[in-house]
C-alpha positions in Angstrom: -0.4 -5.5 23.1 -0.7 -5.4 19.2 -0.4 -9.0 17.6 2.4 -10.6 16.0 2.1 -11.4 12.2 5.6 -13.5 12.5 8.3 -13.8 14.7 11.6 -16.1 14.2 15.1 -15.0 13.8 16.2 -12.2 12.1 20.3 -13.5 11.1 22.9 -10.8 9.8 26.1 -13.0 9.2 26.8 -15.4 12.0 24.9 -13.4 14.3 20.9 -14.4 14.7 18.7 -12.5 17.2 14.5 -13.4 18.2 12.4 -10.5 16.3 8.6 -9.9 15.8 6.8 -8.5 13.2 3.6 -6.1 13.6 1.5 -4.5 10.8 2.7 -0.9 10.6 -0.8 0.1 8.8 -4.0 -0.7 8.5 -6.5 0.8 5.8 -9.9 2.5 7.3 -12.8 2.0 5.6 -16.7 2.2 6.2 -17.5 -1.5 5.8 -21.1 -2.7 4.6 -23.1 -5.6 5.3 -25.0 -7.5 2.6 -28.8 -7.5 3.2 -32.1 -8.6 1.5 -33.8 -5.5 -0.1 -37.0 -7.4 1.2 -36.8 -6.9 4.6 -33.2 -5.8 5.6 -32.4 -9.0 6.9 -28.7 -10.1 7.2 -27.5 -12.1 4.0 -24.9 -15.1 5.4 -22.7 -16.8 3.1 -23.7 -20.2 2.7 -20.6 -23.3 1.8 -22.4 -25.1 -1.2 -21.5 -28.7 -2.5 -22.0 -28.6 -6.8 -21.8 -32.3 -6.9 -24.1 -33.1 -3.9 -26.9 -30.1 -4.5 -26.6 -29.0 -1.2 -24.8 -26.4 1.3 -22.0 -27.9 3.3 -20.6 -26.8 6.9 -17.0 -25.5 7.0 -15.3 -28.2 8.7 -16.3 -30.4 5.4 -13.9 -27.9 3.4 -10.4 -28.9 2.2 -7.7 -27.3 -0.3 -7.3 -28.0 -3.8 -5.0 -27.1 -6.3 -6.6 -28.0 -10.0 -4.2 -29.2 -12.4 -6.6 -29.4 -15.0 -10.2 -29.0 -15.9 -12.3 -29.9 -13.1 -9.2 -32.5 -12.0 -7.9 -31.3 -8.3 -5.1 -32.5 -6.3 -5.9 -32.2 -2.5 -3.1 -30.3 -0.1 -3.1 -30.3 3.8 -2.1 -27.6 6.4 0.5 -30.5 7.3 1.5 -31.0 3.7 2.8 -27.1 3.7 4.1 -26.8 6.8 6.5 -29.9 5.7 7.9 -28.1 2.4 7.7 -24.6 4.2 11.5 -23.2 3.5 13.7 -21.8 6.2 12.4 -18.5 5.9 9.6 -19.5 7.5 11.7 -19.3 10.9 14.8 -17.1 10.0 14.9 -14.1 8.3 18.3 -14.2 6.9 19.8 -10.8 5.3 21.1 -11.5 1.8 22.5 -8.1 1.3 22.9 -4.5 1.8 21.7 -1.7 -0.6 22.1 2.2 -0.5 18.8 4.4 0.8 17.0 4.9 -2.2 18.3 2.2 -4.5 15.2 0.4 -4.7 12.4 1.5 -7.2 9.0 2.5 -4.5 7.0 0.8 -7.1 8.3 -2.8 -5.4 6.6 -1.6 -2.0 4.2 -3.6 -0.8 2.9 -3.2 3.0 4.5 -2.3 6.1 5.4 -3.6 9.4 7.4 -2.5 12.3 10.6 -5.2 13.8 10.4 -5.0 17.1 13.5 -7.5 19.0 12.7 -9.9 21.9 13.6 -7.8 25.1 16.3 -9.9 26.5 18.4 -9.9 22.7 17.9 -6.5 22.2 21.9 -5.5 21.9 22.2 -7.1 18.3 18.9 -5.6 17.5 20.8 -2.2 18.5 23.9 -2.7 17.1 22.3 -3.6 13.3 20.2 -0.6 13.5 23.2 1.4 14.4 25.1 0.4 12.0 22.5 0.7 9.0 22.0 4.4 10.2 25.5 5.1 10.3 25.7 3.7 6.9 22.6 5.0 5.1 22.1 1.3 4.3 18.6 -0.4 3.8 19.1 -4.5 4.2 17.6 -6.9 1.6 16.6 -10.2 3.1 13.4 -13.4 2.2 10.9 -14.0 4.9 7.9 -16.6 4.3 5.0 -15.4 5.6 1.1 -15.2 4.7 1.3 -18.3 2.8 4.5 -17.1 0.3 7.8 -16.5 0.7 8.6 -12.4 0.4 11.9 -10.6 -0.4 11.9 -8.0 2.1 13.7 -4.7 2.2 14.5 -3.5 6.2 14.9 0.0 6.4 16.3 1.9 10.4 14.6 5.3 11.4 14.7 6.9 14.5 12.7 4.5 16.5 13.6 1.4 15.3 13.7 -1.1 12.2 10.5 -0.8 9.5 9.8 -3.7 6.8 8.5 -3.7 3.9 7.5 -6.7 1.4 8.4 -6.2 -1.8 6.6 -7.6 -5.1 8.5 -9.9 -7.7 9.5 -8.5 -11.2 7.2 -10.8 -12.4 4.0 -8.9 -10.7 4.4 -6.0 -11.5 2.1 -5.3 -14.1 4.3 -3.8 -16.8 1.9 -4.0 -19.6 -0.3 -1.1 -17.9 2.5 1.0 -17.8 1.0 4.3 -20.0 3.7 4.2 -22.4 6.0 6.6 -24.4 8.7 9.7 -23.1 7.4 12.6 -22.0 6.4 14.6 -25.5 8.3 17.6 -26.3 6.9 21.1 -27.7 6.9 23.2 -24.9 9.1 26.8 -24.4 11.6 27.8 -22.0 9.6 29.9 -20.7 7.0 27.4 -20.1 9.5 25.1 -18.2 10.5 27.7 -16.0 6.7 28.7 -14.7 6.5 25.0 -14.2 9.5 25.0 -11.7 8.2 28.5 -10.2 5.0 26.4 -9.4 6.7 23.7 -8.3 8.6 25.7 -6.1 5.9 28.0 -4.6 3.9 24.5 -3.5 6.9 22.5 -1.8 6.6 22.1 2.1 7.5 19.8 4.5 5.6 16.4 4.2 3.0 16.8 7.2 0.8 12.9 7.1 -1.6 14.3 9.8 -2.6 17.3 7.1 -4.2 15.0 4.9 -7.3 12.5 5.8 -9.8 10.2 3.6 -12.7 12.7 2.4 -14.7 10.0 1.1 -14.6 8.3 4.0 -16.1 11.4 5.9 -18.7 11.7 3.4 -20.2 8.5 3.9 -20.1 9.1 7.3 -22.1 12.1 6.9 -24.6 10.0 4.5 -24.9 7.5 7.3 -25.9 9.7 10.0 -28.2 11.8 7.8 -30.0 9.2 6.7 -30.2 7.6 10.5 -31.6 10.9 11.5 -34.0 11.5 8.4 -31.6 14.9 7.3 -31.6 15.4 3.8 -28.8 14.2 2.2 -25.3 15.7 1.3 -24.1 15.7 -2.3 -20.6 16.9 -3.5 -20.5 19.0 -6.4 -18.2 17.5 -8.9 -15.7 19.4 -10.5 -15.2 19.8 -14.3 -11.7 20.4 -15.5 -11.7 22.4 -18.8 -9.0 20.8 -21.4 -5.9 23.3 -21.3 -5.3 25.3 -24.7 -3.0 27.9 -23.6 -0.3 26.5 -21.5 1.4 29.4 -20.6 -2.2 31.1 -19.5 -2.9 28.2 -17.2 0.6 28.1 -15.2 0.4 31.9 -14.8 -2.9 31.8 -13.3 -1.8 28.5 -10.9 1.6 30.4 -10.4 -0.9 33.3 -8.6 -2.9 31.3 -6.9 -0.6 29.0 -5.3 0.5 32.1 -4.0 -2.6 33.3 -2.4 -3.2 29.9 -1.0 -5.8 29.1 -2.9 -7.2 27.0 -6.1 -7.3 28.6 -9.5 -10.2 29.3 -11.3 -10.7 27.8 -14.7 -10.1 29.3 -17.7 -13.9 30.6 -19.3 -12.6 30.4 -22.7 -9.2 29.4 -24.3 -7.5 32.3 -26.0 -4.8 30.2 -28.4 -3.2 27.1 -28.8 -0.3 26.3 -27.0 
């Protein structure tokens, strides 16, 4: 049974049906422990008081918001509960937007709604109707500590969620600025699209894994069985002169299924 990150009411109007959330994703990694280079030993994190000199247990901890230098003002786990907002309990829809409308860049994680077992006719009905409609609902969930705007999205086996970041995170600033720059032929645009063309497929997920991942893998187990260890040649991209050169020889590859080679030496400027 996976476990619930939330559960409460999921409201649409005047009709409110029991849903739970659970985490549609998890990111694998190859996690590492922190040791002493002396003798491999465990390192353990240790809760240390600045004021008193000495380490602390973590029942001895509380939260602190500082308002100033060095000056904190001490909240509770009872404190926040009391000014938690009613999205803590319902999930109310606020409204309805077109598949599509919304930018991926507000995306934040995943999870899948899944209804209580004995309400699941509203459940149905919502889902229904948001496939009929091609409409993805907008609704404010708190959760995690914050409160989330949420955008609820039906597919074939059920309702998906995603949080959503605020206007204000985004980081705008490191946006690489400027329009695309100019300068390029006709001709040129239309390689680009035959290359386009010649690489578009069907998106298969299961087609693509986490190489790095698998490498240090590999490094783990050669170094547990004294196997000499694997390197990965790094490749170096040559700066593109010839524009034309370099989509022709993409174009013909992509054909034959297979990466081109780069250029030895530029011919002209593009």
């Amino acid at each position: 049974m996976p476990a619930t990150v939330w559960k409460g009411y999921l409201s649409f109007g005047l009709v409110s049906f029991p849903v739970r959330l659970y985490a549609a994703a998890r990111p694998e990694t190859v996690h590492f422990h922190m040791l002493h280079a002396k003798d491999d030993s465990r390192v353990k994190e240790v809760w240390y008081c600045a004021e008193e000199d000495k380490p602390i247990s973590r029942d001895e901890i509380v939260k602190g918001y500082e308002y100033e230098k060095g000056q904190y003002i001490e909240v509770t786990s009872e404190d926040l509960e009391k000014i938690a907002p009613p999205t803590a309990t319902v999930m109310e829809i606020q409204q309805f937007v077109k598949a599509g409308e919304v930018d991926p860049i507000f995306l934040e994680k995943s999870y899948y709604v899944a209804p209580e077992e004995a309400v699941s006719k509203p459940y149905g009905l919502l889902l229904t109707a948001m496939s009929d409609t091609k409409m993805y609902a907008i609704a404010k969930v708190t959760m995690h500590g914050r409160e989330h705007v949420v955008i609820i999205r039906p597919t074939g086996k059920g309702m998906v969620l995603h949080t959503m970041y605020y206007v204000d995170e985004l980081r705008a600033a490191n946006q690489s600025g400027g329009e695309a720059k100019g300068g390029f032929s006709a001709k040129e645009v239309d390689m680009a699209k035959k290359l386009i063309d010649t690489l578009a497929a069907p998106f298969k997920p299961a087609e693509y894994h986490d190489t790095y991942r698998e490498n240090v893998e590999k490094l783990i187990e050669a170094k547990q069985k004294g196997r000499r260890l694997p390197t990965v040649k790094q490749p170096k991209p040559a700066p593109v002169v010839d524009m034309l050169e370099a989509l022709q020889r993409s174009l013909k590859a992509a054909g034959a299924g297979k990466k081109p080679a780069p250029a030895k030496k530029a011919r002209r400027a593009a």
